[in-house]
N, C-alpha and C positions, 0 to 999 in steps of 0.2 A: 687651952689655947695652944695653937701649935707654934711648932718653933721658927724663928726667922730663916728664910732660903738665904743662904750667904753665898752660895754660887751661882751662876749663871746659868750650868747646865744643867743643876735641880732645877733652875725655877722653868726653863721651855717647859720640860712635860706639865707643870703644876700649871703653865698659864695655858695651855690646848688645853687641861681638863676643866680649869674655868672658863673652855669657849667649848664643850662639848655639843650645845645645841646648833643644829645647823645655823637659825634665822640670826639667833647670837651674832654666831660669825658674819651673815649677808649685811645684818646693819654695819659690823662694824668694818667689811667691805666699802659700804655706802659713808661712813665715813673719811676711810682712807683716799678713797677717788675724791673725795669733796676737798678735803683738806688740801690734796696735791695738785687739783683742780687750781686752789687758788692760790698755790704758794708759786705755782707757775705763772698765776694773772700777776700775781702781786713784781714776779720779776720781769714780766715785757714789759707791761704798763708799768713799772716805777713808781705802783701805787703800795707802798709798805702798809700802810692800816691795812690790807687783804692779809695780812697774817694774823690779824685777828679773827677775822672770819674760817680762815684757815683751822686754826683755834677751835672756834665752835664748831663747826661743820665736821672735825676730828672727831673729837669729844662725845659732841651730843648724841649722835645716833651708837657711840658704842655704851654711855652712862646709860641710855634709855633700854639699850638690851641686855644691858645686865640687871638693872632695876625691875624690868619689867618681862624680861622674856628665859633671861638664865636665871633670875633670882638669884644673884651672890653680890657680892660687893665689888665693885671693879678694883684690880689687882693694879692701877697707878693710883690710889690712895697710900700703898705701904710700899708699891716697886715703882713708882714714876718712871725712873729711866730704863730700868730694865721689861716692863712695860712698854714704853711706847715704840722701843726697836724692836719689839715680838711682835707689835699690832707692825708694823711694816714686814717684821717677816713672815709673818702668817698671811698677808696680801699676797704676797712676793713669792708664797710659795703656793696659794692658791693660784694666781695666774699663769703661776708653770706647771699647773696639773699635777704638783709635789705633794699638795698639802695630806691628800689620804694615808702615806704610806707615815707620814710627820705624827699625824693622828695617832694611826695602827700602833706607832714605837710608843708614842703615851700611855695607851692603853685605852684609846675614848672610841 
């Protein structure tokens, strides 16, 4: 068993290499839009249950690419928070055409 990441910036490279497959990454793009899709409905409309959809809409398409298309275990089982601000910055850096060079320093 390997040993727990206790910093921050071991864990970036270790979560790009658990998103090495591209489709990986587009579901969990496709999450990240849905999520932010509705965490923005949820603050016009003053409808708070959209942060549950929020929620799933997150979640689901990145559990489903890990389960099913990277094969590994999603990395917020044992890193939740440090997870879930990598799945935004790994958005965040795909939309600014950063994310290849983010990659390359990984090694994926």
């Amino acid at each position: 068993m390997a040993a727990k990441i206790t910093e921050y910036t071991d864990f970036w490279p270790y979560y790009l290499r658990e998103h090495s497959n591209v489709n990986c990454r587009r579901l969990h793009y496709l999450g990240s839009t849905l999520a932010l899709l509705c965490l923005i409905a949820a603050i016009i409309f003053m409808m708070p249950w959209l942060i549950l959809f929020a929620l799933v809409a997150g979640y689901g398409p990145a559990w489903i690419a890990h389960f099913f298309v990277q094969k590994n275990r999603p990395a917020t089982f044992t890193y939740p928070f440090w997870s879930l601000f990598s799945d935004f910055r790994m958005f965040f850096y795909w939309l600014a055409g950063k994310l290849p060079e983010e990659l390359k320093k990984a090694g994926v």
